[in-house]
PDB file of N, CA, C and O in Angstrom, chain B, residues numbered from 101:
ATOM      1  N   UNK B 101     -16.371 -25.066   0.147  1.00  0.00           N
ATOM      2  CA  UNK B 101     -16.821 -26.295  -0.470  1.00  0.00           C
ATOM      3  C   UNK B 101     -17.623 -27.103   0.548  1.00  0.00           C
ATOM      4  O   UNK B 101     -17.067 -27.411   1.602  1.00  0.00           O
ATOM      5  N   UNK B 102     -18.843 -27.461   0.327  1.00  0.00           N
ATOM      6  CA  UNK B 102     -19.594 -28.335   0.858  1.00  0.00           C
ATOM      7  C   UNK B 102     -18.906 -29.919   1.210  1.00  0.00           C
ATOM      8  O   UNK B 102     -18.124 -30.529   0.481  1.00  0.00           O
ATOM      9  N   UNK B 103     -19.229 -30.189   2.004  1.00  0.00           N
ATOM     10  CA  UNK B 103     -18.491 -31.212   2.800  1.00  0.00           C
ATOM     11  C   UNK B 103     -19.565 -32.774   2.173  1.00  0.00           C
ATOM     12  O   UNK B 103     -20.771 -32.649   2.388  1.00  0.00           O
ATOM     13  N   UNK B 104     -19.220 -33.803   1.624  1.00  0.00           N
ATOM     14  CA  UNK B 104     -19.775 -35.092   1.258  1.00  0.00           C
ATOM     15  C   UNK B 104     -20.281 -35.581   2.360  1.00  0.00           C
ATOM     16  O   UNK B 104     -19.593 -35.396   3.364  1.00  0.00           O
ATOM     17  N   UNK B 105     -21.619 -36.350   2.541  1.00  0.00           N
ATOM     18  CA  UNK B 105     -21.960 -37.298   3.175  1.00  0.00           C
ATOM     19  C   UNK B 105     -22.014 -38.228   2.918  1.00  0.00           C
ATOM     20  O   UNK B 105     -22.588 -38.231   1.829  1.00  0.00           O
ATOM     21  N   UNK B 106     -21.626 -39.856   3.383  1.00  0.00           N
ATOM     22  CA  UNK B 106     -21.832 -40.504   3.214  1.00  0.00           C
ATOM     23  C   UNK B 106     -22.700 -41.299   3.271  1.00  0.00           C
ATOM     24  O   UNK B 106     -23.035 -41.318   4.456  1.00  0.00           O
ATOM     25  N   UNK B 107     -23.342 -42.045   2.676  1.00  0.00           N
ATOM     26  CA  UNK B 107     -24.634 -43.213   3.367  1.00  0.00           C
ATOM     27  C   UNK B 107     -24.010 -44.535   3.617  1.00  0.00           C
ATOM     28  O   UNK B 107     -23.199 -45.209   2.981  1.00  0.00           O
ATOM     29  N   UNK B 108     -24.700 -44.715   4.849  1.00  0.00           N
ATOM     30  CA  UNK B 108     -24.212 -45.607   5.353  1.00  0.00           C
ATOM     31  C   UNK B 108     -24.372 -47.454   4.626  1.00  0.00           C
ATOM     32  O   UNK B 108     -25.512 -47.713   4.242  1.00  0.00           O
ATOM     33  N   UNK B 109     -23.642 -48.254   4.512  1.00  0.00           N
ATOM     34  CA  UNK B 109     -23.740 -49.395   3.880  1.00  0.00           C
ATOM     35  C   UNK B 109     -24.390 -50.389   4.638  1.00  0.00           C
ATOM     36  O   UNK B 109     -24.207 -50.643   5.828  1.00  0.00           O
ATOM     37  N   UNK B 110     -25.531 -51.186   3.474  1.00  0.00           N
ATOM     38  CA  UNK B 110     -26.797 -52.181   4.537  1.00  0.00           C
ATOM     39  C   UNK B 110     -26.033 -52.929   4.753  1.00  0.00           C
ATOM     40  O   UNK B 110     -25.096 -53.123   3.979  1.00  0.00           O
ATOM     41  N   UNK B 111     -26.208 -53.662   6.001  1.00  0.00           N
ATOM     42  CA  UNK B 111     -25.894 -54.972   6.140  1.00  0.00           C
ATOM     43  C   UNK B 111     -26.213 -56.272   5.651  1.00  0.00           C
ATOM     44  O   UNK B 111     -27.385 -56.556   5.894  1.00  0.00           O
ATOM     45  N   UNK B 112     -25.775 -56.889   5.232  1.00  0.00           N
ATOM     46  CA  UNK B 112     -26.384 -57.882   4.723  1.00  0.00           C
ATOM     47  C   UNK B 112     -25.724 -59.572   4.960  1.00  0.00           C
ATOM     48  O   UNK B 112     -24.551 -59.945   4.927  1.00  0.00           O
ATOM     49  N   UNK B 113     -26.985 -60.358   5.201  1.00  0.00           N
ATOM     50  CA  UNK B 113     -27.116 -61.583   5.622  1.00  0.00           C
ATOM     51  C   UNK B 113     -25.711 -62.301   5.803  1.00  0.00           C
ATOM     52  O   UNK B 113     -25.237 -62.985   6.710  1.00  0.00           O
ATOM     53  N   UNK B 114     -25.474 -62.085   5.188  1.00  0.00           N
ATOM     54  CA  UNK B 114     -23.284 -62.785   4.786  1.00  0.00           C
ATOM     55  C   UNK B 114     -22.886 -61.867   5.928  1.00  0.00           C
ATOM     56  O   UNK B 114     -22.978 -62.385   7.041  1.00  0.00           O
ATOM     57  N   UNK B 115     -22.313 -60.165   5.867  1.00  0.00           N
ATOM     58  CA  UNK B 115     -22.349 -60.027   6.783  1.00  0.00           C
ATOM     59  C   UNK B 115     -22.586 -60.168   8.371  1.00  0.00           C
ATOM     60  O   UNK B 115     -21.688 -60.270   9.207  1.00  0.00           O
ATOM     61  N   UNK B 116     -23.968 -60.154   8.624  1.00  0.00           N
ATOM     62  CA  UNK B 116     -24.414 -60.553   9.957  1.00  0.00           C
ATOM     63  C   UNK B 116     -24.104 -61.845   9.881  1.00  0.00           C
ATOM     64  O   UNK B 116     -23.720 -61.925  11.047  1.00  0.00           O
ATOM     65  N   UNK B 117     -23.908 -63.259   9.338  1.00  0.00           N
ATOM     66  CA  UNK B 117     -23.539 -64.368  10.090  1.00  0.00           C
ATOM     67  C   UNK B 117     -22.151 -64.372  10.026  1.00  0.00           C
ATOM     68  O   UNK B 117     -21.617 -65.074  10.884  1.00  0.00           O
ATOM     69  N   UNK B 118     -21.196 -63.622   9.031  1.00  0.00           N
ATOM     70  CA  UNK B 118     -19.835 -63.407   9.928  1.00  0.00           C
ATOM     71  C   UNK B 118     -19.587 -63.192  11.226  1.00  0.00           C
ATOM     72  O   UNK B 118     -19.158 -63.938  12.106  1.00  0.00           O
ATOM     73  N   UNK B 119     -20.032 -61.676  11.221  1.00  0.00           N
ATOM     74  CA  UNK B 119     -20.114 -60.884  12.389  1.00  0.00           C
ATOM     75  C   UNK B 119     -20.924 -62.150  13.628  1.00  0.00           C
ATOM     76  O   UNK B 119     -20.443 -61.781  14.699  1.00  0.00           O
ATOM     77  N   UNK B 120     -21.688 -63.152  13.884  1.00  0.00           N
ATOM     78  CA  UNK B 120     -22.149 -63.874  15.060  1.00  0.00           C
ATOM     79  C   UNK B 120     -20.446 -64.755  14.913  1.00  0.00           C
ATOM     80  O   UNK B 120     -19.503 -64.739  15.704  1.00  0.00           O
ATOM     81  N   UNK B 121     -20.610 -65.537  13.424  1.00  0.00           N
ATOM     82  CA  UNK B 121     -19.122 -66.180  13.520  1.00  0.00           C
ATOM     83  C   UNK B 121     -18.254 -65.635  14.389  1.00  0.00           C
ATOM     84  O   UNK B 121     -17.792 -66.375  15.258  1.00  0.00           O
ATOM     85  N   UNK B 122     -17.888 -64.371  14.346  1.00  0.00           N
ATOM     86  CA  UNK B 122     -16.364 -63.960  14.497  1.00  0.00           C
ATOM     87  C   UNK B 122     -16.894 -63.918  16.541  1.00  0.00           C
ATOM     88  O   UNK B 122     -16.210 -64.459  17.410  1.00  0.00           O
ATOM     89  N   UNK B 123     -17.899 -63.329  16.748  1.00  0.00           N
ATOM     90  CA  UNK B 123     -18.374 -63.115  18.092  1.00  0.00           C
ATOM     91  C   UNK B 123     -18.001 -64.597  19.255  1.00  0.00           C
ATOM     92  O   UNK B 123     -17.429 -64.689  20.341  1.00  0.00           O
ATOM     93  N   UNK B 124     -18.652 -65.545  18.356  1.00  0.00           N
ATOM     94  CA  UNK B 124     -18.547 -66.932  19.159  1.00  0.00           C
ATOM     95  C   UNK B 124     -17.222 -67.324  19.120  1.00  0.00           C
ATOM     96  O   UNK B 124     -16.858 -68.145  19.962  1.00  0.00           O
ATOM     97  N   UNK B 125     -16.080 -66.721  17.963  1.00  0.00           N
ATOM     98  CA  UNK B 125     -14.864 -67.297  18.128  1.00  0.00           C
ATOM     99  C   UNK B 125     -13.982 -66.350  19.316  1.00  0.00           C
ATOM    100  O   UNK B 125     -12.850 -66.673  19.675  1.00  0.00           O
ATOM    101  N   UNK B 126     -14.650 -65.240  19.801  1.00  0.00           N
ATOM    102  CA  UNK B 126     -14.325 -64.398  20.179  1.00  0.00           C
ATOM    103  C   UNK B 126     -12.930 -63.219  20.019  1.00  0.00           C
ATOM    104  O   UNK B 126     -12.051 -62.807  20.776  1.00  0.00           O
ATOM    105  N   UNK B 127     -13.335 -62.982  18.565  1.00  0.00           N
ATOM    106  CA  UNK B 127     -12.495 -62.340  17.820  1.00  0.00           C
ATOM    107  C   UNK B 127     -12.554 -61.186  18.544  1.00  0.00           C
ATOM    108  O   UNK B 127     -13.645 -60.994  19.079  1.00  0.00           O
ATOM    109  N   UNK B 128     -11.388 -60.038  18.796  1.00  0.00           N
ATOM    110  CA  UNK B 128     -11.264 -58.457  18.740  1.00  0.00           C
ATOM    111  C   UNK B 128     -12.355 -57.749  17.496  1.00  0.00           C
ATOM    112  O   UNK B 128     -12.484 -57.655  16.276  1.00  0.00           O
ATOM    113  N   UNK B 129     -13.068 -57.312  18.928  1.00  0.00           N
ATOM    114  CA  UNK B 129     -13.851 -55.875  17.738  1.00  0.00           C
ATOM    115  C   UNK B 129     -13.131 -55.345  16.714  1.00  0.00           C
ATOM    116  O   UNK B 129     -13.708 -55.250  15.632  1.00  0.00           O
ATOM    117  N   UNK B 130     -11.751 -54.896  16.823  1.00  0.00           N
ATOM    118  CA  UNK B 130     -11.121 -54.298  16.107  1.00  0.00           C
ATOM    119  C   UNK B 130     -10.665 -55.401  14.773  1.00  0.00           C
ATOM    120  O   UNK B 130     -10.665 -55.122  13.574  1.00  0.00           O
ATOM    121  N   UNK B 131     -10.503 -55.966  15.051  1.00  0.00           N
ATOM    122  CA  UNK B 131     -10.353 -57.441  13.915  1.00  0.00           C
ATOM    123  C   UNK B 131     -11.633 -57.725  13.070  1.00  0.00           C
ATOM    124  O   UNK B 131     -11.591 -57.966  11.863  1.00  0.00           O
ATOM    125  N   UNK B 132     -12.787 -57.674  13.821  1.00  0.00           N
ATOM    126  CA  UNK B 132     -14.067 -57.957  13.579  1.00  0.00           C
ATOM    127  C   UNK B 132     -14.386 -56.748  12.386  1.00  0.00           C
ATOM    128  O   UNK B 132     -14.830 -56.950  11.256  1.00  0.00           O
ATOM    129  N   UNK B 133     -14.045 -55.533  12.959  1.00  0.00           N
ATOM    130  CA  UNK B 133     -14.577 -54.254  11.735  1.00  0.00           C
ATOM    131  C   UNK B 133     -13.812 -54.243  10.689  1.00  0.00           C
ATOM    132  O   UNK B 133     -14.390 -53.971   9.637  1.00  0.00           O
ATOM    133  N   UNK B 134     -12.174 -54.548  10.609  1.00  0.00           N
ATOM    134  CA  UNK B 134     -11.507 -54.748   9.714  1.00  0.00           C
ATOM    135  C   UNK B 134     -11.923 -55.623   8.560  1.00  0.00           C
ATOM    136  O   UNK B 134     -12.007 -55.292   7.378  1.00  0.00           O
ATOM    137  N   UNK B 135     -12.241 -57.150   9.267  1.00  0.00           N
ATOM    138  CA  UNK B 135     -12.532 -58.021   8.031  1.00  0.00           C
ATOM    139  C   UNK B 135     -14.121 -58.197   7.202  1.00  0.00           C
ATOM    140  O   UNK B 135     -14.628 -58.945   6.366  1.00  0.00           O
ATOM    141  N   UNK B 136     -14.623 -56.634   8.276  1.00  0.00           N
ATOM    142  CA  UNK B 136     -16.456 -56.384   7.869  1.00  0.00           C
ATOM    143  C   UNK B 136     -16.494 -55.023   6.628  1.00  0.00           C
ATOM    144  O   UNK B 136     -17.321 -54.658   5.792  1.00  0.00           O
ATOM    145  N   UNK B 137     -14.960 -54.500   7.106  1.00  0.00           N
ATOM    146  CA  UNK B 137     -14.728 -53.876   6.434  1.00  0.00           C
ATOM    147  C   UNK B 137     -15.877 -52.397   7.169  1.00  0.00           C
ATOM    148  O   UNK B 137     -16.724 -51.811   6.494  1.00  0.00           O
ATOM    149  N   UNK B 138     -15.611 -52.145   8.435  1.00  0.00           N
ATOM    150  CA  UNK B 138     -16.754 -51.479   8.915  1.00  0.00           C
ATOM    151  C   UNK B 138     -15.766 -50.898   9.890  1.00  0.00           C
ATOM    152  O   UNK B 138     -14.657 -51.232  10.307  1.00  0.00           O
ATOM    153  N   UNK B 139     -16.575 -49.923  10.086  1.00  0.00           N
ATOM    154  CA  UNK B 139     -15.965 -48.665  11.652  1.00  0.00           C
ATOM    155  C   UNK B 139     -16.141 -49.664  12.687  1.00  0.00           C
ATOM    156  O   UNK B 139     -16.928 -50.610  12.659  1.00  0.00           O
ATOM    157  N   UNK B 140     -15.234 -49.320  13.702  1.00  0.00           N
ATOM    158  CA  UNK B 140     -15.554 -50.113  15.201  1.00  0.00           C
ATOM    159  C   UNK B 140     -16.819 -49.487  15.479  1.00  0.00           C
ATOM    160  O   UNK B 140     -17.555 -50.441  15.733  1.00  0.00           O
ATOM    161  N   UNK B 141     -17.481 -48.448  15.576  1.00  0.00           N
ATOM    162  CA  UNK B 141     -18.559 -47.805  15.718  1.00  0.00           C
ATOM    163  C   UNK B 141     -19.694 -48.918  15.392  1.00  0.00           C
ATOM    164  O   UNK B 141     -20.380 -49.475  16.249  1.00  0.00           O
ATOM    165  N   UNK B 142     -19.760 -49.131  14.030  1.00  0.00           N
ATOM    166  CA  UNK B 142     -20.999 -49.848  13.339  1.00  0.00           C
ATOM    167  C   UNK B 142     -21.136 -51.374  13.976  1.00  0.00           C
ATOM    168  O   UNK B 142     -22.149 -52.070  14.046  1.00  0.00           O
ATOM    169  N   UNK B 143     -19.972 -51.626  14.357  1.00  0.00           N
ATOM    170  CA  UNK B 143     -19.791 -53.348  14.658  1.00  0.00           C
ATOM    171  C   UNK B 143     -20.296 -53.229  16.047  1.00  0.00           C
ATOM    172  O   UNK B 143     -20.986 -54.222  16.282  1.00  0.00           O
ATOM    173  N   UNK B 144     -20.242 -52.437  17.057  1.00  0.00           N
ATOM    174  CA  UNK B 144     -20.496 -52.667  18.035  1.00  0.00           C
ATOM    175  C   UNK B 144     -22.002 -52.015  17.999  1.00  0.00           C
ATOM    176  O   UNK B 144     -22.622 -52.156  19.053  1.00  0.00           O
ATOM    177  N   UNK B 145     -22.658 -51.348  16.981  1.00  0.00           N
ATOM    178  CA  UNK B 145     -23.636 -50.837  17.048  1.00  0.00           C
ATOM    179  C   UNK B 145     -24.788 -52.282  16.908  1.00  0.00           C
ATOM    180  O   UNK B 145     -25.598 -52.685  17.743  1.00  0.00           O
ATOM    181  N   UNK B 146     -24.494 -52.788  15.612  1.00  0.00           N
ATOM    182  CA  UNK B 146     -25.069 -53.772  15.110  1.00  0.00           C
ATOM    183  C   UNK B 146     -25.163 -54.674  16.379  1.00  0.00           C
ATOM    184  O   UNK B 146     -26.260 -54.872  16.900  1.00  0.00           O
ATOM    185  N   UNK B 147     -23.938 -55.261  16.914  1.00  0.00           N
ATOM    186  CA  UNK B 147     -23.915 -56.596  17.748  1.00  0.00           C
ATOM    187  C   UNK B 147     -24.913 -56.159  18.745  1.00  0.00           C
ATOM    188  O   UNK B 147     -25.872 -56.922  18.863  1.00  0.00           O
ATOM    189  N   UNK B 148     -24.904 -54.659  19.803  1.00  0.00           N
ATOM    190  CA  UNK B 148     -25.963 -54.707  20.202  1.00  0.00           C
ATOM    191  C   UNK B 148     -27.166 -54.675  19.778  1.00  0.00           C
ATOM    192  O   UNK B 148     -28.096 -55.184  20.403  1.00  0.00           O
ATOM    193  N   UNK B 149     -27.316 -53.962  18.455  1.00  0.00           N
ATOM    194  CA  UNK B 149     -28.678 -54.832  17.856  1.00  0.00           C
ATOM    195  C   UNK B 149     -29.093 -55.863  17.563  1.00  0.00           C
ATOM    196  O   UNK B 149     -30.297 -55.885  17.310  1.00  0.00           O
ATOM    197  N   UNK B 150     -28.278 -57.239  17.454  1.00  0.00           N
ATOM    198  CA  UNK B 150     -28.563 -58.363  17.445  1.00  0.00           C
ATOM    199  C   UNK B 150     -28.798 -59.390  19.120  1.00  0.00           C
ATOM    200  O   UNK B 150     -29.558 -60.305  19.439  1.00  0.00           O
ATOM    201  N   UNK B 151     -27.824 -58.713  19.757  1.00  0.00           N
ATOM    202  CA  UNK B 151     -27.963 -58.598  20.990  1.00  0.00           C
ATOM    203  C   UNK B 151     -27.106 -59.570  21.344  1.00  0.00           C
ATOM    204  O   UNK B 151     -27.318 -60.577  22.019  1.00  0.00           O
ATOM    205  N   UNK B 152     -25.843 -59.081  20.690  1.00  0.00           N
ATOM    206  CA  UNK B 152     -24.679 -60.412  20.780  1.00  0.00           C
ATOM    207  C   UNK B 152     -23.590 -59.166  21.438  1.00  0.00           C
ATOM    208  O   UNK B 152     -23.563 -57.951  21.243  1.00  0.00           O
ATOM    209  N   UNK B 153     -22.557 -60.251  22.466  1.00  0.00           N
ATOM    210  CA  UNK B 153     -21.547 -58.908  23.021  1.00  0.00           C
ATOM    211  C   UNK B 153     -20.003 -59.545  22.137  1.00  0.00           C
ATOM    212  O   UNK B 153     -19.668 -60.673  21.774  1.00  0.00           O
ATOM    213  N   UNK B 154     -19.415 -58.314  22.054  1.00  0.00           N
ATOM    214  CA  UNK B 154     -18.089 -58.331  21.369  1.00  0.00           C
ATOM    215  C   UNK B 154     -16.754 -58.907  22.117  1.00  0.00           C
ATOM    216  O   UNK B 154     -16.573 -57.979  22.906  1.00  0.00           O
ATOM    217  N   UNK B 155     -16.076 -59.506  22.287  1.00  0.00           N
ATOM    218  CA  UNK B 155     -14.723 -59.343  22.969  1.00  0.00           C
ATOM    219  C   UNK B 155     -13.872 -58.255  22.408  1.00  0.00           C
ATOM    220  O   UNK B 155     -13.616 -58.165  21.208  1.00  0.00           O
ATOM    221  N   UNK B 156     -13.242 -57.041  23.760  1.00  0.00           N
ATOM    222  CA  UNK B 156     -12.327 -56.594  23.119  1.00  0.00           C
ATOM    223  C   UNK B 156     -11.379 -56.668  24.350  1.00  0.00           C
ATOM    224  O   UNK B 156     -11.402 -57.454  25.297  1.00  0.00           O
ATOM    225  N   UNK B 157     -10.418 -55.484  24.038  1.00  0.00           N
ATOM    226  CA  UNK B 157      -9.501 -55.370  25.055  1.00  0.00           C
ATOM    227  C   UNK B 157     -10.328 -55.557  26.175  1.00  0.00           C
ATOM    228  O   UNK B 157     -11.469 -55.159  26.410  1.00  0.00           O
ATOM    229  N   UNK B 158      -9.232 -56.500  27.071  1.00  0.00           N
ATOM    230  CA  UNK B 158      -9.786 -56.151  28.825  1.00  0.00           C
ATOM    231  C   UNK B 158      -8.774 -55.231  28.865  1.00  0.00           C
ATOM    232  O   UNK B 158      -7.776 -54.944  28.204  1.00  0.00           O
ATOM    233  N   UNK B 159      -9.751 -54.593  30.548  1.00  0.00           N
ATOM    234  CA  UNK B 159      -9.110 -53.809  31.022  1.00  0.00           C
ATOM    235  C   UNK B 159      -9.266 -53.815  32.523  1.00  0.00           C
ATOM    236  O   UNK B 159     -10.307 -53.857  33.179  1.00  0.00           O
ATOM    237  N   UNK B 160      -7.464 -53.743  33.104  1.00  0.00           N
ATOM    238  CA  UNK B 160      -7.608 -53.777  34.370  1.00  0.00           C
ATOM    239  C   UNK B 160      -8.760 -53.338  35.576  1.00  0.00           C
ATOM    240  O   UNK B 160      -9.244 -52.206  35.589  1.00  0.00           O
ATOM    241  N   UNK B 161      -9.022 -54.080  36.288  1.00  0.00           N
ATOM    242  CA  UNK B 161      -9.945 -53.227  37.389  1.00  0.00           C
ATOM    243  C   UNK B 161      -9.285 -52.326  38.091  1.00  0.00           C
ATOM    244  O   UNK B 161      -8.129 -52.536  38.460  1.00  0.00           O
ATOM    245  N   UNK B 162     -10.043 -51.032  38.407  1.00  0.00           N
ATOM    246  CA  UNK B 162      -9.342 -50.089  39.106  1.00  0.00           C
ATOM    247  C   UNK B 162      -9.261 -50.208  40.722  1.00  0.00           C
ATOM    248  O   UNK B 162     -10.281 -50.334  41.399  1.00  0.00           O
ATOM    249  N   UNK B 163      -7.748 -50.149  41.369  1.00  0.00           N
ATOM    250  CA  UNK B 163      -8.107 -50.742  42.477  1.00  0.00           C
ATOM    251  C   UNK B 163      -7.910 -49.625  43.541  1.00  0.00           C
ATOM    252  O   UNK B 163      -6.877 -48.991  43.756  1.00  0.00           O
ATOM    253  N   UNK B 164      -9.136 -49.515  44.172  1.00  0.00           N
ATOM    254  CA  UNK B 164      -8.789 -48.357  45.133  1.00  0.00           C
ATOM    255  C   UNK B 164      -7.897 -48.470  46.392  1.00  0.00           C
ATOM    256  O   UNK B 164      -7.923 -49.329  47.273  1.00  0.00           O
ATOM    257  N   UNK B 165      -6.941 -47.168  46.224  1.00  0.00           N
ATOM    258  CA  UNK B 165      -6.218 -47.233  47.170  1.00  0.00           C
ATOM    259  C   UNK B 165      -6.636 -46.060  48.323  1.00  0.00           C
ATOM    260  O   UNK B 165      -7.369 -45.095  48.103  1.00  0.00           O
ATOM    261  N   UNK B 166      -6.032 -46.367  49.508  1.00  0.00           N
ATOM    262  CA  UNK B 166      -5.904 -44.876  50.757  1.00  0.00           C
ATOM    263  C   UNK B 166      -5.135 -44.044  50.691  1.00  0.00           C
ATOM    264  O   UNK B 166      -5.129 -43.141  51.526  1.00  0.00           O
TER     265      UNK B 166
END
């Protein structure tokens, strides 16, 4: 059986001023795709296309040892 593709869903205007909303409140990416209803993939794809950065998890700096 042939496998479905999906097409991908436009974005649209409501969308993208959520998505700046949620950025400036500095919502979790993962929060952000949930209520976009979108893959973490697409959300972080988009924001760098708008050229806005996401908050997500920090993560420790790695600290070199001897």
């Amino acid at each position: 059986m042939a496998k479905k593709t999906r097409k991908p869903r436009p974005w649209t205007k409501e969308d993208v001023q959520m998505l700046k909303t949620m950025v400036r409140e500095k919502t979790k990416t993962s929060v952000v795709a949930r209520k976009l209803k979108r893959t973490e993939t697409a959300t972080r794809q988009k924001a760098g296309a708008l050229g806005v950065k996401l908050a997500g998890a920090s993560r420790p700096k790695r600290v070199m040892t001897k």
